[in-house]
N, C-alpha and C positions, 0 to 999 in steps of 0.2 A: 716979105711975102707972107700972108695971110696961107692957115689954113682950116680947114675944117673940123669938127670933133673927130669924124666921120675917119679922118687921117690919123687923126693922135690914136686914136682908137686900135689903131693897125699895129702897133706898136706896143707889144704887149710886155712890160714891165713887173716884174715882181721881186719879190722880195726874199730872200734865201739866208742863211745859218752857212757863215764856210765851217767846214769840219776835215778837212785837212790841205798844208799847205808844203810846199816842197820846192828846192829850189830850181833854176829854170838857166841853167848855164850854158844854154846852147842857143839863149834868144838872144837877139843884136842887143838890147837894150836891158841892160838888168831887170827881171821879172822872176816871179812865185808861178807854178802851178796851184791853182787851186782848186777842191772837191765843194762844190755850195749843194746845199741839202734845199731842192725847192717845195716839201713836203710831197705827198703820197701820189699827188696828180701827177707832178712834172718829173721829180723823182731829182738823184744826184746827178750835177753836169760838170764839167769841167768847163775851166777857163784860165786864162793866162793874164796873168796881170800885172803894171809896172809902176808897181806901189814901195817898192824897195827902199825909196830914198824917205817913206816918209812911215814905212810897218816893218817889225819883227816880224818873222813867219808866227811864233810863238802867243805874239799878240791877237792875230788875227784870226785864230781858233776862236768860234763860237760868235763872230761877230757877225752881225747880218747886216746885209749891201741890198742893195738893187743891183739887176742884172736885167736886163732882153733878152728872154729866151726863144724868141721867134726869130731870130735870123738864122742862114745857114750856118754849117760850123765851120770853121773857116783852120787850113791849114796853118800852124805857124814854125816854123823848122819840122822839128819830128813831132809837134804835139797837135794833137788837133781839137781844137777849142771849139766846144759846142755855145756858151752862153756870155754876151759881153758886160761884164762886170761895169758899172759905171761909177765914174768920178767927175769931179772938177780939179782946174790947174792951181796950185795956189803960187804964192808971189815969185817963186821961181821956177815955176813951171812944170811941178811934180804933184804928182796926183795923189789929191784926199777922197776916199772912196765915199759913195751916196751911203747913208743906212739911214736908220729909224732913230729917236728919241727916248723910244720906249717899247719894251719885246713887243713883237705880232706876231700870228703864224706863219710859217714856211709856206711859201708859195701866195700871198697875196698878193692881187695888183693893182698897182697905183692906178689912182683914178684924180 
């Protein structure tokens, strides 16, 4: 299925700094909370994420991901997750998170 710019467009993407991560023992599936810094527009959001099998919490200070932060925030046990962090699955099925090549600022969006 074909879509439009018009569509992608909708879907606003950017790019965030986590600056602090915590661990998340109350979600079905091993996950971090974490604080991503989307610079001064968007500001800091939480999100929940199930990157465990393949990050140290420790590691993942100051790395910068892509997130959507236009969806709603979505409950998850007791936490409630404003922004969803994105990844791809690798060979068995555990998630390596999107980021950059090289620093940008906080809160740019992918185009």
């Amino acid at each position: 299925m074909s879509i439009s710019y018009d569509d992608f467009a909708k879907v606003d993407i950017r790019v965030g700094t986590i600056v602090e991560v915590e661990p998340f023992p109350q979600a079905r599936k091993p996950a971090f909370k974490l604080k991503v810094d989307f610079g001064p527009e968007i500001g800091v959001k939480r999100s929940s994420a199930q990157v465990v099998a393949n990050y140290k919490a420790e590691a993942l200070i100051g790395r910068q991901v892509a997130a959507v932060v236009n969806f709603p925030p979505k409950q998850i046990g007791p936490f409630m997750s404003e922004v969803l962090v994105l990844g791809f699955p690798d060979a068995q099925g555990q998630v390596v998170m999107v980021g950059v090549d090289l620093p940008v600022p906080n809160g740019g969006r992918l185009f």
